[in-house]
N, C-alpha and C positions, 0 to 999 in steps of 0.2 A: 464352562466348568460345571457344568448341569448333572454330567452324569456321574462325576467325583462326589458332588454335595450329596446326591439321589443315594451312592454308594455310602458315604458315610451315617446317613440318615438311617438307611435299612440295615447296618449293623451295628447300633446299637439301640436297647429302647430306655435305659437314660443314663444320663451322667450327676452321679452327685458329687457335693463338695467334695467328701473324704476320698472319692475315687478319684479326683482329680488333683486333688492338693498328694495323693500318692503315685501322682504321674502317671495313673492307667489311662487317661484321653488327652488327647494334645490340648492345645488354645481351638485350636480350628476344628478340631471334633466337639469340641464343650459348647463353642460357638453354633454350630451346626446344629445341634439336638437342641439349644436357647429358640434358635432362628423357626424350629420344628414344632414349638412347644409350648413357646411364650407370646402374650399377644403383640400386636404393631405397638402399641402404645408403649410396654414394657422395655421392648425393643431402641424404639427412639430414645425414650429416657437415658437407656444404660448406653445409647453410641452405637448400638449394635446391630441398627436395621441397615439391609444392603447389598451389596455382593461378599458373598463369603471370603474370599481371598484378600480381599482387599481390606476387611476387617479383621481379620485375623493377624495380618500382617503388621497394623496399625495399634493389634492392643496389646496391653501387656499382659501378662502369666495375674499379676493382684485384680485388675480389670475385671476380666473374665470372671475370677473365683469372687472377688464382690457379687458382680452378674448371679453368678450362680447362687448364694450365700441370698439373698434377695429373694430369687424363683423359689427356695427353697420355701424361704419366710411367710411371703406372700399368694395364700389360694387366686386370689385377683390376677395374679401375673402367667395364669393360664390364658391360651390361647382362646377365644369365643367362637360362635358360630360366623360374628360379622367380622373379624379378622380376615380368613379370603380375599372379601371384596375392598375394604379397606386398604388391605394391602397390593393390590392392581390398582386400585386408586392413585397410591401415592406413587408408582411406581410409573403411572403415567403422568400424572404430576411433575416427576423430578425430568419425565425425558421430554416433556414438554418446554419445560426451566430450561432443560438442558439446552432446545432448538432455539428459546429465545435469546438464549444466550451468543448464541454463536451467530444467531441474525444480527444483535447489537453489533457482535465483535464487529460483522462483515462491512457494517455502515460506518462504525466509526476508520475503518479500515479504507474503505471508498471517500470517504471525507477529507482523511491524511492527505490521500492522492491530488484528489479534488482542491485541496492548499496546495501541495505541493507544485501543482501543475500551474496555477494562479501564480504562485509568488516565485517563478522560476525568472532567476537571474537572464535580464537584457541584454543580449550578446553584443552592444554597438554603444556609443559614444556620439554626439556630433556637437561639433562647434558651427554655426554658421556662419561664413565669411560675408554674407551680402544677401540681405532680406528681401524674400519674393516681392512680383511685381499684381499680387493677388492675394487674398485671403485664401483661396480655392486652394483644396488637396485631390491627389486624386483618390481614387477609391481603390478596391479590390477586382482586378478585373481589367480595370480602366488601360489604356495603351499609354504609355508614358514616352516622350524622346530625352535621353540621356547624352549627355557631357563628362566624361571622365579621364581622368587618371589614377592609375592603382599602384603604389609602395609599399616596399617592405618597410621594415621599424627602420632597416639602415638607412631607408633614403633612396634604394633601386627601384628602379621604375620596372614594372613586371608589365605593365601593358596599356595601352589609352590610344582613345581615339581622338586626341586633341593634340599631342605632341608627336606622335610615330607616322603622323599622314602628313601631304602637300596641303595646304588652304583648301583647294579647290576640290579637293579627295576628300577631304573631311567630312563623315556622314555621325549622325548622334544615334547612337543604340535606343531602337523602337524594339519593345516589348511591352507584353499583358502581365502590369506589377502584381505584385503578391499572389501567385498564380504556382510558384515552385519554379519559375525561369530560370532564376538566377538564383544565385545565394543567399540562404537566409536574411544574412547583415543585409543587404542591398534592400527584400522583397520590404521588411521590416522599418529600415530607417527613408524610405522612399516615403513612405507612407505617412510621413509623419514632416515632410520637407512639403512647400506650398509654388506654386509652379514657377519658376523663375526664382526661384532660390540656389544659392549655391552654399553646398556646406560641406566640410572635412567630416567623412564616417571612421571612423575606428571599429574594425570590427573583430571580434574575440575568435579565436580560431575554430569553436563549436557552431560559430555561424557561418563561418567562412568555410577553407577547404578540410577543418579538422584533423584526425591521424593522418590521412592518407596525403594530403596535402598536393599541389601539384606538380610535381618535380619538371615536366617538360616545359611548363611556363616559367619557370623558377623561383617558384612557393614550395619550400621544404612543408614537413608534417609540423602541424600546430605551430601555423605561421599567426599571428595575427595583420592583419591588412588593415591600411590605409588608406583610401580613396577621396580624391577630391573631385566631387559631382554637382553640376548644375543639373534641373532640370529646367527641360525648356517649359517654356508657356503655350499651350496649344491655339494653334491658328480661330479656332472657333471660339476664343475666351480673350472677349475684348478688354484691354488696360489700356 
């Protein structure tokens, strides 16, 4: 708005009360020749110092003619020689306030998240049926051998390798836990069972298969699952 202000400034060279209490300059022209005229100091006092549009818009018709009715009054409420610099001054002052304002916002902003990510609801459940043969867990990474079976809420068995195989077929699912193998609920409550433990997971359907769910194993969308998993004890971890 630079060259509006610039324009209204160069046609006129002043505005007094009675011309303005007679309606010949707007608020925002009266304000303009103030802003032109009178110094920073004078300016703060009356609310006046700023962007023009934005004060203009903000004050009212008595405001201004107070404003004015003041300049008038007061030889002091001319502008000075150090007005200029004073006024870059403050004006990088206020955009300085302004950046630190929006750095605070951005932290407190990253902070939110920062809880939010921490205090994000546990997608699993476990009861333990039968207490490990070890104090030992494994880690992140670590090769675990698994025992399962998996149920819907109704009680359908969607898949296992303890009851679908012969004895002698029966192999235990080896994978690198918490690693993104498997499904969240699985990488998660693995992790937290001690080797030779057997325990019932419940897992909430954002850690399991979610929307899309597995229709060809027959897990609909936001199914939540039930698995009942031992983990074995590894051969190298004497009990």
């Amino acid at each position: 708005h630079y060259f509006i202000q610039s324009n209204l400034r160069d046609n006129m060279s002043s505005v007094s009360v009675e011309e303005f209490k007679a309606d010949k300059y707007s608020k925002k022209e009266a304000i303009a020749f103030l802003q032109e005229n009178a110094s920073v100091k004078f300016l703060q006092d009356k609310k006046l110092f700023g962007k023009l549009t934005a004060i203009a818009k903000g004050s009212s018709k008595d405001k201004v003619l107070s404003a004015l009715e003041a300049f008038e009054a007061d030889p002091e409420a001319r502008k000075g020689a150090e007005d200029g610099d004073l006024a870059e001054a403050l004006e990088k002052t206020k955009a300085l306030k302004i950046k630190e304002e929006e750095c605070k916002k951005n932290q407190k902003e990253a902070a939110k998240e920062a809880e939010a990510g921490a205090a994000e609801k546990v997608g699993f459940t476990k009861k333990v049926l039968k207490k490990g043969k070890t104090h030992m867990k494994p880690g992140k990474g670590d090769v675990v051998s698994v025992w399962y079976t998996g149920k819907l809420e109704d009680g359908t068995v969607f898949d296992s390798n303890v009851e679908n195989s012969r004895k002698k077929e029966r192999k235990a699912l080896k994978f690198k836990v918490g690693t993104g193998l498997v499904i969240r609920g699985w990488d998660e409550a693995l992790l937290t069972m001690s080797f030779g433990e057997k325990a019932e997971i419940t897992i909430d359907p954002e850690w399991a298969y979610g929307k899309k769910g597995m229709p060809d194993a027959g897990i609909q969308p936001n199914s939540t699952l039930i698995f009942e998993v031992e983990l074995e004890v590894p051969v190298n971890i004497g009990v």
